[in-house]
N, C-alpha and C positions, 0 to 999 in steps of 0.2 A: 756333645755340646761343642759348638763351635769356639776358637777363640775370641778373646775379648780384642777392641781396637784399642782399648783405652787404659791406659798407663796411669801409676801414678811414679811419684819420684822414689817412694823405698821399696817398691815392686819391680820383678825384674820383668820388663819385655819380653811380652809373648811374639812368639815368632809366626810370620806372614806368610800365610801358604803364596807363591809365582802367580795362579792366579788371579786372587784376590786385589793382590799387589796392583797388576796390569791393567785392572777393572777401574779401582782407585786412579790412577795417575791418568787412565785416558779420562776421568771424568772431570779429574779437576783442570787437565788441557781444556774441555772442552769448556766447562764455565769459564778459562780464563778468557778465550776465543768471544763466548755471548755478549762477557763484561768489558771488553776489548772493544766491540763492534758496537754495545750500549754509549760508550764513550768518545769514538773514532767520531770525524768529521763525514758528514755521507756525500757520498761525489757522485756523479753518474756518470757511469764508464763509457767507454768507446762503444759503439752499435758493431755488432759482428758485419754491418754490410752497411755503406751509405745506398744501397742500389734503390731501393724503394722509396726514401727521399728523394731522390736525384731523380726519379722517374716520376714522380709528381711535381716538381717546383721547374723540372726543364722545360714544357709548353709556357711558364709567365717570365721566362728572359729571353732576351729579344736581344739580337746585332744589328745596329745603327752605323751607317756609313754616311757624310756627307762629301758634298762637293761645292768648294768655292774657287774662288777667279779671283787670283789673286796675278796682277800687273808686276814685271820683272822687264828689268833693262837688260839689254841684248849690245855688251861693249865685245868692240871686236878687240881682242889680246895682240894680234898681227904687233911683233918687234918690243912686245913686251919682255924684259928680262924676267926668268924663271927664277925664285928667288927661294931660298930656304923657308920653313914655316917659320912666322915668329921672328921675320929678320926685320931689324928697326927699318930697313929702305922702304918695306912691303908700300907702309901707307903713302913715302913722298912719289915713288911711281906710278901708283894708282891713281894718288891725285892728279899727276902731271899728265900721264897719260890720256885723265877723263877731261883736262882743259882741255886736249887737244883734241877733243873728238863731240864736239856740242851736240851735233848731230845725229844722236842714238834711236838705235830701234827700239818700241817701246810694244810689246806684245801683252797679251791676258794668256794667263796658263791656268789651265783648271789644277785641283788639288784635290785628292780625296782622303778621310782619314777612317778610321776603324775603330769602334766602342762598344759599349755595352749599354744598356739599360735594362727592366723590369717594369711588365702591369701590374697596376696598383688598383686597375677599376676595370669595371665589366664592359662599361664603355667607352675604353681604350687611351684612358691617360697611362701615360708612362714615366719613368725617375731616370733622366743620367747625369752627367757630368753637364758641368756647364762648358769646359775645356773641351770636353767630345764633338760639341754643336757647334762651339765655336762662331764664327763671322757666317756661317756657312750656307748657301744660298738654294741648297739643296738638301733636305734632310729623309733618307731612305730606313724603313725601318723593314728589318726581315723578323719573321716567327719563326721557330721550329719545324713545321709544316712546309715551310719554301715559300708562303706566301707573303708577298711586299707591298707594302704601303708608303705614302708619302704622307710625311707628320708634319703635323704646325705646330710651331714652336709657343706655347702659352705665355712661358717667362722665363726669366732666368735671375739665378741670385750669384750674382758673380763674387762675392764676398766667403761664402760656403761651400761656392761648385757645385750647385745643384741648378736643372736644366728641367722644367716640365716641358713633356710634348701630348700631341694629340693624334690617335690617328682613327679615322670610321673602315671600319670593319666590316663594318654591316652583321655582327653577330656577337655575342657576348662571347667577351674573352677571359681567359684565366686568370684569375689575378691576384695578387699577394697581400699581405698583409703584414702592418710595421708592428716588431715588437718591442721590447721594453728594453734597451739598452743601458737605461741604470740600471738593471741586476744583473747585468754581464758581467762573471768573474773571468778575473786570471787566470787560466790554465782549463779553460770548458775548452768542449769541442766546436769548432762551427763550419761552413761548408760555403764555398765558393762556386758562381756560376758565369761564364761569360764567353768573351770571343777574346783569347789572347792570339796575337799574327793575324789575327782574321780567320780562325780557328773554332768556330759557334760551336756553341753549346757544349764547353769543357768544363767538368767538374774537378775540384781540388778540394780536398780537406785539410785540416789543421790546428789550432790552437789557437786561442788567444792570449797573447804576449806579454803584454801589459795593454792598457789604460790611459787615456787623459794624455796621451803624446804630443805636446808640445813641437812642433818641430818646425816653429819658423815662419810658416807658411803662411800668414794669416791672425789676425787680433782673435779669431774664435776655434783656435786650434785645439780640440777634445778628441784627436784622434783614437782608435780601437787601432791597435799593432797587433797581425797576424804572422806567423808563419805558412797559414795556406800557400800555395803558390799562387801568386798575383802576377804579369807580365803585361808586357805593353797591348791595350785593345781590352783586358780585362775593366778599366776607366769605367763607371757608370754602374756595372754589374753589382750584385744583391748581397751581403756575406747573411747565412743565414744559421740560424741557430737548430739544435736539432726537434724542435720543435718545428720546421719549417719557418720561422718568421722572420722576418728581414728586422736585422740586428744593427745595418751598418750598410754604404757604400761605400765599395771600392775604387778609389781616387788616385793612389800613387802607392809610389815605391822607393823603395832606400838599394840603392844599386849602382857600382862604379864604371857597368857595363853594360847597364841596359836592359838585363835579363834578370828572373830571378833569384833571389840570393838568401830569399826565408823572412825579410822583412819588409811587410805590406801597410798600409793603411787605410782605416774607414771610416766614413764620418758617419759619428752615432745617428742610430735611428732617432733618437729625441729631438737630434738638431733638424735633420731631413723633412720627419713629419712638419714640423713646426713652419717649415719654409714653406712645404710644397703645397699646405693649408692659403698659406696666402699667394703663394704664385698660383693658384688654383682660384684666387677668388679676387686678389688685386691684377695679379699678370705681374705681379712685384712684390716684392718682400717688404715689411714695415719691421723697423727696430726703434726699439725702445734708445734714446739719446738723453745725456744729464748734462752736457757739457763740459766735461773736466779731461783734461790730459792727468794720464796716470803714470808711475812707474813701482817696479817692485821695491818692496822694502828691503833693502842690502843687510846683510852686517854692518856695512859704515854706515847708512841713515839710522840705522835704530840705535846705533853707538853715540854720532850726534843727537841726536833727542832725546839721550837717555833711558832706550827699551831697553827691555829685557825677551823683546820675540820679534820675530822677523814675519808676523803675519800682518795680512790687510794689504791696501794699496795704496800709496802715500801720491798726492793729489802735486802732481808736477805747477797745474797751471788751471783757472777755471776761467770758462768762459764768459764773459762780460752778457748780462741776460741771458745767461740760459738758465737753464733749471735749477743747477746746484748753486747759479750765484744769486739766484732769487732763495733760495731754502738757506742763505747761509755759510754756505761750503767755501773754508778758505784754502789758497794754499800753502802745503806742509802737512794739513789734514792727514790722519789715515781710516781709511775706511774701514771696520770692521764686518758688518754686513749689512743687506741690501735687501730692503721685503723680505726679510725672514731669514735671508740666505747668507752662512756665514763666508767671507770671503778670505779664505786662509792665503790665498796667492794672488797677486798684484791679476795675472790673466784669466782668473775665473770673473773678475769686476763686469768687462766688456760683454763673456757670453751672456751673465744673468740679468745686466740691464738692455740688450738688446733683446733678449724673450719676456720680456714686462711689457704689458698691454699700453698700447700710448694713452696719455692721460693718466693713469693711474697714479693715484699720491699714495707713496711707500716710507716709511721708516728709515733713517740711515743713522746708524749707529757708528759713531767715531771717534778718534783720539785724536785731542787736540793741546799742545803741550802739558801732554800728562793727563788732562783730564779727560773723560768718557762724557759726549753728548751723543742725544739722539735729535734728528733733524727731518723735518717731513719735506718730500718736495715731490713734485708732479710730472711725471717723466712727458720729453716731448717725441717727435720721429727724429731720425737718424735722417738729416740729408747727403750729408758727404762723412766718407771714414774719417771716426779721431785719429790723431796721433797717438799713439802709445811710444815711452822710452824707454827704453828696457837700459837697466844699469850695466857697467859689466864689473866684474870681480877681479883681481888678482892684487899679487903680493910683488912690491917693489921697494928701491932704496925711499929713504922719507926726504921732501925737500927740507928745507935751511931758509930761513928767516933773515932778508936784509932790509933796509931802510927802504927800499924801492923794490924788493922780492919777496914776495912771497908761496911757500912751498913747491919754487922752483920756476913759480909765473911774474916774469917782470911785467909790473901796472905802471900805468900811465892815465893823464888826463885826458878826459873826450877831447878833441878839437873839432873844426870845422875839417881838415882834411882826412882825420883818421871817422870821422861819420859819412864820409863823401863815400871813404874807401869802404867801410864796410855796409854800410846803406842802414846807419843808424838814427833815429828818428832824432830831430832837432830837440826835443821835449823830456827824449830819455834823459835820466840822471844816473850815473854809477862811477865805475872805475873800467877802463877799458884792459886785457892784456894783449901786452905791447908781442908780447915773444913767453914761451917757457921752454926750460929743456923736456926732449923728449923720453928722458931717462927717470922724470919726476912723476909722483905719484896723482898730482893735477892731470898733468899730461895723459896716464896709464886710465886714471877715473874718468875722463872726455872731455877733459880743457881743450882747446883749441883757440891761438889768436885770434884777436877781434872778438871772442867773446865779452859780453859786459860786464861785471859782477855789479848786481843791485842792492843786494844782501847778502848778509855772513849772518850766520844764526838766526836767522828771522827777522834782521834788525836791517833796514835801508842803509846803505854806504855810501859817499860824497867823493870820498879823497882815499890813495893810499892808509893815510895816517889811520881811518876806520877799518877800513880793513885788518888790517894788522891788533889795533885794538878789537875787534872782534874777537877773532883768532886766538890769542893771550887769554881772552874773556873765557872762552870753551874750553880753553885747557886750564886755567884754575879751576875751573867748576868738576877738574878731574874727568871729562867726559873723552871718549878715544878718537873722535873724527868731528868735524869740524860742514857744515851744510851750507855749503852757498847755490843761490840762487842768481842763475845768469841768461841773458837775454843775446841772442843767438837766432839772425835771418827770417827775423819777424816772431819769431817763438821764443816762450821762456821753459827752462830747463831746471832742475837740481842735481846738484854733484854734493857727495858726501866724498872726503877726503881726510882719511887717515890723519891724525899730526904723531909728528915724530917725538919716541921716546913715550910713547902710549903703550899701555900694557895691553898683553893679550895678543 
């Protein structure tokens, strides 16, 4: 009779034949492994080989070269002094020496540049940069095969960097297809194709980095960050997911020397498709336009207003007839979302109202001191870029309070000379400053002289004396920062400004 497993507490412990034992423990490893892998996150691993992607998707990227004529003055240097880089003389020699020579050779020099694109149709549309094509008066597209074409340029959306071209073939070509770049996680794998140095058909693999990269460049910056290797000529070329599907174009690079260094960027495929639908069908992009200057919600705006969250996008300035001033929309406003879409950061506002069908009447949900409205209004086209402000942040000393200073900006009355000086409208009404230090927290938030102040807390200002009572006003109400709105080379602006001896 075999021994029993099972114990009780006044019995003594039968003993475990070795291997019974070993039988036991590798089985309850092995459930712990199943219940392990039941629970775990499922990822999909690396492909033992990219070679069988890469040997499918390399016949639909294509190297694009073009060539422009671009005009260069030909000064002759004869008795110029050779001067250090960067020596203050550089520019009074130059200038001196270009009086003296009115008479310059004026030549056309050809230029040619190196890129990438990708087929997107059988009948020979193609995706690049709009940076690639450039001015350029000649556009040469090579395939895989060695065979060259000259493309006509469809459109271009100079706002996203993306370039439709065209070339006949005369035979159906390979061609790619866009895939879903919202479910693109952080850390998948994806695979890169193009012409870095003028290098065709170079494949690199790598990672995706992060997401939603802001980096400057643009009001619609939703970059995809790679580590693939990316290099100059790579511009236009496909980043694709291992599914084959174009995830993203590759547009630029983060590099102190030019060369690779592991940090790339792409413009999502959701943005790309969406253009190249209408540069495909207008020869031009249409955006969706509300009219309002934006900027992000600070810690110091949401301190003045008395938040408690730093989301939405607080409404710098609305356009006189445009959409939003027809729906309503004041400024101070913050946005919470827009046709559905919640808009937790002041730069998601711009992408999701310029992909809204023109015409369209949407929902705008917003705060408006303190209280939540929602507001319909009709979205129009984008003729020219808005202004966006972007705030900036830091920590500095607090100004000081005097009868003619405030938090470190000496105010004065408009006159007719200081409106001459700064090209202020006869009809404006505020307080002008005269001067501030530049060690103040005005200063630090983007005062600048000659700005006007109109408002402090939302309230019109006449004279110093309001001002100052404003100011006082916000800080009884115990609140940490202080909002004035000021008028500034035809545009008006918000600066949220710390007061001193605020907590937090």
């Amino acid at each position: 009779m075999s021994p029993t497993l099972i114990t009780t507490a006044n019995e003594p412990k039968a003993s475990i034949p070795p291997r019974i034992l070993r039988a036991t423990v590798g089985l309850i490893g092995a459930l712990a492994i199943l219940m392990f892998a039941a629970t775990s996150v499922s990822a999909r691993g690396a492909p033992e080989s990219f070679a069988d992607l890469a040997e499918k998707l390399l016949p639909s990227v294509v190297n694009i070269s073009t060539v422009q004529a671009v005009k260069e003055e030909e000064k002759s240097r004869r008795n110029i002094p050779n001067l250090p880089p960067g020596s203050p003389f550089q520019d009074f020699f130059d200038e001196f020496f270009e009086n003296q020579q009115p008479n310059r050779d004026r030549r056309v020099r050809p230029t040619m540049s190196l890129g990438s694109g990708f087929i997107i149709s059988e009948d020979g549309y193609i995706v690049t940069n709009n940076h690639v094509v450039g001015e350029a008066e000649k556009i040469t597209v090579s395939l895989t095969d060695g065979e060259e074409y000259e493309a006509e340029l469809i459109g271009r959306d100079a706002l996203l960097d993306i370039a439709l071209l065209k070339i006949d073939a005369g035979r159906p070509l390979p061609a790619l297809e866009f895939g879903d770049s919202d479910a693109v996680r952080v850390g998948e794998w994806v695979m890169a194709i193009g012409n870095p140095f003028g290098l065709g058909g170079s494949v690199t693999a790598g990672i995706v980095s992060a997401l939603h990269r802001d980096i400057r460049a643009g009001n619609y910056d939703y970059f995809i960050q790679t580590d693939a290797s990316i290099n100059r000529g790579n511009s236009g070329g496909p980043m694709f997911n291992l599914d084959g599907d174009v995830i993203g174009v590759n547009t630029m690079i983060f590099s102190p020397n030019g060369g690779n260094i592991g940090i790339g960027f792409a413009i999502p495929s959701s943005q790309v498709a969406h253009s190249v639908q209408q540069l495909k069908e207008f020869g031009r992009t249409k955006r969706g336009w509300i009219g309002v200057s934006i900027r992000a919600v600070t810690d110091d705006i949401a301190a003045s207003l008395g938040l408690h969250s730093e989301e939405g996008a607080f409404v710098d300035d609305v356009i006189s007839g445009g959409p939003a001033d027809k729906a309503g929309i004041r400024i101070a406003d913050i946005i919470l979302t827009f046709d559905g879409e919640a808009i937790e950061e002041m730069r998601e506002l711009p992408r999701v109202v310029a992909d809204t069908r023109i015409g369209k009447k949407v929902k705008v949900r917003l705060l408006r001191n303190g209280t939540a409205l929602v507001l319909t209004l009709t979205t129009a086209e984008l003729q020219q870029e808005p202004t966006l402000v972007a705030s900036a942040d830091s920590d500095a000393q607090r100004g000081s309070l005097s009868s003619d200073e405030v938090m470190g900006m000496r105010l004065a009355e408009l006159t007719g000379a200081t409106r001459e000086r700064y090209e202020i409208p006869d009809d404006l009404d505020g307080v002008i400053v005269s001067n501030l230090s530049r060690s103040s927290e005005a200063a630090l938030k983007g005062f600048r002289p000659g700005d006007v102040i109109v408002q402090v807390d939302q309230s019109d200002v006449h004279d110093a004396a309001q001002v100052i009572a404003g100011i006082q006003k916000v800080r009884d109400s115990e609140r940490r920062a202080v909002l004035f709105r000021v008028y500034r080379g035809g545009g008006y602006f918000h600066f949220a400004v710390p007061l001193e001896d605020a907590d937090g």
